[in-house]
Structures are given as C-alpha cells and as structure tokens.
Backbone as a chain_set.jsonl record, in Angstrom:
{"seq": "XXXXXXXXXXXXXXXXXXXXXXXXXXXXXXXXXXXXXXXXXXXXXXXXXXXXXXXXXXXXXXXXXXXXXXXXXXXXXXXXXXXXXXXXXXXXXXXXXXXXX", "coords": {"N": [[-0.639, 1.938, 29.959], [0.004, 1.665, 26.434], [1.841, 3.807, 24.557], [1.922, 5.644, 21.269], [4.127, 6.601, 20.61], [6.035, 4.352, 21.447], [4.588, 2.16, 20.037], [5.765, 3.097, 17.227], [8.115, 2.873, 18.059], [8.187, -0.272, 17.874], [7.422, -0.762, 15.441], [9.876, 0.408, 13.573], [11.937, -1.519, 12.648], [11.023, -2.589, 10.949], [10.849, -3.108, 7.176], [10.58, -1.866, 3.75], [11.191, -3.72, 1.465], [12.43, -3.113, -0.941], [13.434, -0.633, -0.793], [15.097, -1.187, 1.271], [14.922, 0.791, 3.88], [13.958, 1.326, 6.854], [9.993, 1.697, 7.646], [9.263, 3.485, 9.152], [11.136, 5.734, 8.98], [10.931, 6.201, 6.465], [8.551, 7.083, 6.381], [6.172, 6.46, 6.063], [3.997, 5.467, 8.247], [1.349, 7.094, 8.71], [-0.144, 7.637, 11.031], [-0.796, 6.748, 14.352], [-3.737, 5.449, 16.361], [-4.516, 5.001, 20.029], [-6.665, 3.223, 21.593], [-8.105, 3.156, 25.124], [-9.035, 1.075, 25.685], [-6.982, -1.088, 24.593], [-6.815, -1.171, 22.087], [-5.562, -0.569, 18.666], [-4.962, 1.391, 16.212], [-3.492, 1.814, 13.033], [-2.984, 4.676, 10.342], [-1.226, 3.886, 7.753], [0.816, 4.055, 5.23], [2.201, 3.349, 1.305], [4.491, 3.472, -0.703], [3.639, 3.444, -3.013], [0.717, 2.806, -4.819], [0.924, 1.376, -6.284], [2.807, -0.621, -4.957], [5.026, -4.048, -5.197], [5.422, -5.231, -2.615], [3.79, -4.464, -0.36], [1.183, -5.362, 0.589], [2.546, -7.491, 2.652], [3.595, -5.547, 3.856], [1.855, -4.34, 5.229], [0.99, -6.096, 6.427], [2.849, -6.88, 8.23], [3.048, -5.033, 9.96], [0.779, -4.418, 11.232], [0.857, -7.428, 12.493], [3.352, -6.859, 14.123], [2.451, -5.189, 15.994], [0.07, -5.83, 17.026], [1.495, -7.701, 18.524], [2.556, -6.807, 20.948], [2.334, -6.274, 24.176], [-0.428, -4.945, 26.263], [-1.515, -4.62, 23.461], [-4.805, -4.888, 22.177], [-5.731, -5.285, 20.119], [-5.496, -4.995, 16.767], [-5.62, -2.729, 13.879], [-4.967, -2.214, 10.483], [-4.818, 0.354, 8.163], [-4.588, 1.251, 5.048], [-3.678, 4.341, 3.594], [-4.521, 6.912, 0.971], [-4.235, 9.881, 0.77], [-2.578, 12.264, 2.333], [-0.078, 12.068, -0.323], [2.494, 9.806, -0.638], [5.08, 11.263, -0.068], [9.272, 11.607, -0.813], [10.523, 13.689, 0.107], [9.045, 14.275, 2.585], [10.083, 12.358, 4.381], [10.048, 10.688, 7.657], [13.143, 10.887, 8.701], [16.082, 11.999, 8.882], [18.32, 10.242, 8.126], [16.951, 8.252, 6.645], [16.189, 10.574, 4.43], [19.397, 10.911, 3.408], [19.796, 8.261, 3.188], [18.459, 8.15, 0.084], [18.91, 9.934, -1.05], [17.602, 12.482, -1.06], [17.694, 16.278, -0.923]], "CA": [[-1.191, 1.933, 28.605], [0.879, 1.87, 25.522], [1.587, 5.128, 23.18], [1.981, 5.554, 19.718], [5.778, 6.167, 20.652], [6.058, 2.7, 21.92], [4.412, 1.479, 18.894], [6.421, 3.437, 16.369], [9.78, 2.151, 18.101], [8.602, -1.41, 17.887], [7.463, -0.87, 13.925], [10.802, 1.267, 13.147], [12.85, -2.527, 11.983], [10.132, -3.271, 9.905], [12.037, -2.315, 6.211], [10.461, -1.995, 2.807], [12.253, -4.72, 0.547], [12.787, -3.015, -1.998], [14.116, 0.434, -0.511], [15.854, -1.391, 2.521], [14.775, 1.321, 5.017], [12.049, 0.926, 7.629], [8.722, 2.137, 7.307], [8.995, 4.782, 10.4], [12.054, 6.413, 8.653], [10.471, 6.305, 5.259], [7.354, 8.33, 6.8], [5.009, 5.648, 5.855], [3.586, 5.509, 8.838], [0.454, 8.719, 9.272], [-1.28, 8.097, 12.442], [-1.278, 5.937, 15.567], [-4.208, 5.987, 17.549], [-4.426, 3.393, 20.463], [-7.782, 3.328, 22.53], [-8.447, 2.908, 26.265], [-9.143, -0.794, 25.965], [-6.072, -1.757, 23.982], [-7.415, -1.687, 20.14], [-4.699, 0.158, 18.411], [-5.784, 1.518, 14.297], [-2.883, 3.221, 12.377], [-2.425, 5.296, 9.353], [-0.506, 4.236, 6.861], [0.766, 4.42, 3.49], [2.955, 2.862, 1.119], [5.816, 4.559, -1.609], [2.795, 3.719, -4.359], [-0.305, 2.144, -4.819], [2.04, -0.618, -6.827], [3.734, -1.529, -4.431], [4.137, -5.463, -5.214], [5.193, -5.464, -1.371], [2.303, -3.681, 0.237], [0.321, -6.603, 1.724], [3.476, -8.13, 3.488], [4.423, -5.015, 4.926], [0.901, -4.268, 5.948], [0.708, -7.28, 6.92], [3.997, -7.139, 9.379], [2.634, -3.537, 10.986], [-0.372, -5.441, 12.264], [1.353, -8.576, 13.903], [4.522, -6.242, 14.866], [1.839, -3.909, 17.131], [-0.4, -7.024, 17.54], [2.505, -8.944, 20.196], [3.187, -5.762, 22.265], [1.992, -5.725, 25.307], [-1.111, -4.013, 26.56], [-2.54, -4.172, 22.886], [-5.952, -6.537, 22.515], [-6.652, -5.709, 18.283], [-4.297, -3.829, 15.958], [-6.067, -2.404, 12.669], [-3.913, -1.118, 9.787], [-5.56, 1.149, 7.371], [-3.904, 1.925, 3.912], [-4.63, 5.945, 3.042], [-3.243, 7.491, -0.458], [-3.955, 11.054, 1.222], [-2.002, 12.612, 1.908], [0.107, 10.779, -1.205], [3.553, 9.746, -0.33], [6.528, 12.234, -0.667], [10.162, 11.401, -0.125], [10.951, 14.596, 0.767], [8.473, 14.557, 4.102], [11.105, 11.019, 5.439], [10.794, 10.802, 9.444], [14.399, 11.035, 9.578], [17.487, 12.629, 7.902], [18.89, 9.231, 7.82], [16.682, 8.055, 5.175], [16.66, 11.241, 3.295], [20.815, 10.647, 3.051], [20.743, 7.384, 2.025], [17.555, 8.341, -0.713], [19.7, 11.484, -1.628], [16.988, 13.454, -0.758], [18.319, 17.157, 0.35]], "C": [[-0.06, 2.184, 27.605], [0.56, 3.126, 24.527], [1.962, 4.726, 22.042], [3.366, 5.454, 19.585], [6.597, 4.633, 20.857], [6.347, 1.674, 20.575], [5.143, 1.812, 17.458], [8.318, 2.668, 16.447], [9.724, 0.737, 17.22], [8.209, -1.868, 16.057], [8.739, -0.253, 13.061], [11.887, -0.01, 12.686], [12.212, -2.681, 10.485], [10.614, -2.212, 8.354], [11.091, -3.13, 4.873], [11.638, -2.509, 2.311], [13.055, -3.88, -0.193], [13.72, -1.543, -2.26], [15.493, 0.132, 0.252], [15.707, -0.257, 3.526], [13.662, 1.139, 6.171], [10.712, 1.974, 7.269], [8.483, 3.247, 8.056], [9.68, 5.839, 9.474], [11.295, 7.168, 7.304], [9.329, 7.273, 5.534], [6.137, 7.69, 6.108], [3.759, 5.401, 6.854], [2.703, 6.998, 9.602], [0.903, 8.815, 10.541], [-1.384, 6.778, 13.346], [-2.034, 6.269, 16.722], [-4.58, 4.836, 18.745], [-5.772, 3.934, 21.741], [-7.513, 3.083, 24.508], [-8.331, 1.224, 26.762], [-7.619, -1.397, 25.323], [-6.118, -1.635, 22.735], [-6.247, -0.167, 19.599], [-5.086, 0.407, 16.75], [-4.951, 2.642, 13.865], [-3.072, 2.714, 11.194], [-1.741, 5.009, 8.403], [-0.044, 4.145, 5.401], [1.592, 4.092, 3.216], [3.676, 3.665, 0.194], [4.992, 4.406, -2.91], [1.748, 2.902, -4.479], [0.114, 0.722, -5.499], [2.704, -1.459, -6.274], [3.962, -2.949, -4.449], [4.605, -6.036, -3.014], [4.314, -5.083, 0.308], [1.655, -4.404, 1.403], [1.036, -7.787, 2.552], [3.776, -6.888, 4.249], [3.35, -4.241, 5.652], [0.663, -5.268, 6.935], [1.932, -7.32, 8.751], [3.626, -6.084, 10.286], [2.003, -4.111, 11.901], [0.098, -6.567, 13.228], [2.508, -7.756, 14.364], [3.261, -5.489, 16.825], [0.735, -5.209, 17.835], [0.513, -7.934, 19.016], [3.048, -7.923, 20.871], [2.111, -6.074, 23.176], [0.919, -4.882, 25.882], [-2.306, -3.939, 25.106], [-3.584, -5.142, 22.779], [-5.932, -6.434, 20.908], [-5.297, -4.47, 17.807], [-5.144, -4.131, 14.554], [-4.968, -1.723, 11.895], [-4.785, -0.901, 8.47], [-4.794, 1.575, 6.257], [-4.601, 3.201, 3.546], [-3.382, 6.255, 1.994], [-3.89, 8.957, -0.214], [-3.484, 11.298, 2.502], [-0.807, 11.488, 0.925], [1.349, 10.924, -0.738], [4.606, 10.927, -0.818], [7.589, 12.221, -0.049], [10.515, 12.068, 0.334], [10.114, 15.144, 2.452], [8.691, 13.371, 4.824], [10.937, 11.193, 6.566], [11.973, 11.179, 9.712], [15.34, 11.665, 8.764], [17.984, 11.552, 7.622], [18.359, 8.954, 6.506], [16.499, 8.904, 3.843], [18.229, 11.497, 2.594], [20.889, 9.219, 2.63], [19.426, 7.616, 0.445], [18.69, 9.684, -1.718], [18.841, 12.57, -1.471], [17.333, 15.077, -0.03], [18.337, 18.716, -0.825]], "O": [[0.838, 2.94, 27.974], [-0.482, 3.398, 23.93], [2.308, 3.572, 21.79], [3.934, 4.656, 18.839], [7.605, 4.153, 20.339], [7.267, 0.965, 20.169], [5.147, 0.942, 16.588], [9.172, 2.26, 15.659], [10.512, 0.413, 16.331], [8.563, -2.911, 15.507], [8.661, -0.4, 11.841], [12.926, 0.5, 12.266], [12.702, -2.826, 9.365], [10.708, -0.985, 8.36], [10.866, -4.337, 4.793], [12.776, -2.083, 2.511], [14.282, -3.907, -0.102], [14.4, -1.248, -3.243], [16.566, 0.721, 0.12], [16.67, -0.349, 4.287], [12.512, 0.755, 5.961], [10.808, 2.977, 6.562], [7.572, 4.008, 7.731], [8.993, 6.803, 9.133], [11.13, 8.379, 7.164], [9.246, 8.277, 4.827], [5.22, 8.371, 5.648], [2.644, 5.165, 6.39], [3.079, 7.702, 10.539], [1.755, 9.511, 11.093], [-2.075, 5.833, 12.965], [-1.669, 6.92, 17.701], [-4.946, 3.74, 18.32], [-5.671, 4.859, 22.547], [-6.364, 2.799, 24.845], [-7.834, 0.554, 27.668], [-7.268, -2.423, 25.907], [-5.155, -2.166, 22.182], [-6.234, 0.951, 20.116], [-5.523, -0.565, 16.135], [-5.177, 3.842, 14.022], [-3.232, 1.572, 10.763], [-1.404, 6.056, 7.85], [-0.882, 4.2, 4.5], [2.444, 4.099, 4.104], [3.393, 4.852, 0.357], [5.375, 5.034, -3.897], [2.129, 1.83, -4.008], [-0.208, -0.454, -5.329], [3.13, -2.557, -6.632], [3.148, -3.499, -3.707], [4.109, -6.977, -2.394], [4.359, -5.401, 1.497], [1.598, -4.182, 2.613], [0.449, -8.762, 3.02], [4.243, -7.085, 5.371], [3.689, -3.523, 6.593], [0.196, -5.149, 8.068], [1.694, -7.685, 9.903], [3.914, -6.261, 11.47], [2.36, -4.338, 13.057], [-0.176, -6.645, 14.425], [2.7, -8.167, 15.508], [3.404, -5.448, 18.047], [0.692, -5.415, 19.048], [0.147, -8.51, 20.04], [4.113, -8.15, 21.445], [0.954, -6.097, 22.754], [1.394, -3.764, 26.081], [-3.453, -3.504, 25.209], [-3.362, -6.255, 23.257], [-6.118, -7.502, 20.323], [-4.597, -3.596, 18.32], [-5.364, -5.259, 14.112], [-4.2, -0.89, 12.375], [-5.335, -1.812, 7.852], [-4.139, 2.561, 6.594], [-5.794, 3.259, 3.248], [-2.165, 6.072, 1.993], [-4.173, 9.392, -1.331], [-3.836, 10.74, 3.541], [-0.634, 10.326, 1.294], [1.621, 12.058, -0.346], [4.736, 11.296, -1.985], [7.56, 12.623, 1.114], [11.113, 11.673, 1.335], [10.473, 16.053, 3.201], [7.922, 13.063, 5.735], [11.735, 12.044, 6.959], [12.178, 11.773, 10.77], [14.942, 11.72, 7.601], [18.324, 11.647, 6.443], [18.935, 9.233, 5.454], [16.561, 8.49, 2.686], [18.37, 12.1, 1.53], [21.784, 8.838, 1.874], [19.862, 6.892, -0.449], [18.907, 9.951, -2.9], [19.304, 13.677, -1.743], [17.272, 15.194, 1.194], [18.743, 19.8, -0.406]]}, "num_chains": 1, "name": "protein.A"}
C-alpha cells in the first residue's frame, strides 16, 4: 500500500510559478490520507486565495498522486484553515531562500 510519505516525495517537484519552490517545502500541502482501496484525498492550501496559479497547481497534485502506483482516485481539497504562514515552510530550505528566520 502506498503512504502519504511516498506521496509527498512524488508531489515535492511540483513548484509554485511564481515562488519557484515546491509545494511540500512551501508547507502547502496539510494532510494526506490514502484509504485501503487506493483512493487517496489530501489537504491542501495555497500562499492566498488569489492565487492566479491555484487551479494548475491543484490541478498537478491530483494527476502527480493520480500515476503512482497502488492509487485508484486522488481527491485534492483546497482548505484556507488553517491560513497559510511562511513561517510554518516544511523545510529550512525554503525558509532561506524566502528569508524567513
């Protein structure tokens, strides 16, 4: 069965335009939960409800987790709670190139 780790690696290229970092790093990504059968339904959230790239990079979550292996359905859910904050980044990387520190 595939985990959420799996699925976070294979969404961690996937790179807001307009930041240039990926979406894992950025901490866009809540919640991956992946069922029994295959049906996989994450969490996540974008850097603002404006985003004008939003529904491309929703869009890429879904077919990224969609062609793995093991999954049968991939749902992606936009949530504005908790609301984005650069200072809670997945990684130190993207809080150094953000300047965040």
């Amino acid at each position: 069965m595939i985990t959420p780790e799996e699925i976070r690696e294979k969404l961690a290229p996937i790179q807001d335009p307009e930041i240039g970092l990926g979406v894992v790093d950025l901490g866009l990504i809540y919640d991956i939960d992946v069922s029994d059968d295959g049906k996989v339904k994450i969490l996540m959230t974008l850097t603002t409800p404006a985003c004008p790239y939003g529904p491309e990079l929703v869009d890429a979550v879904r077919i990224a987790t969609e062609k793995m292996e093991g999954v049968t359905e991939a749902e992606v859910e936009v949530v504005w709670e908790p609301q984005w904050n650069p200072e809670e980044m997945a990684s130190d990387y993207a809080k150094d190139v953000l300047g965040i520190w």
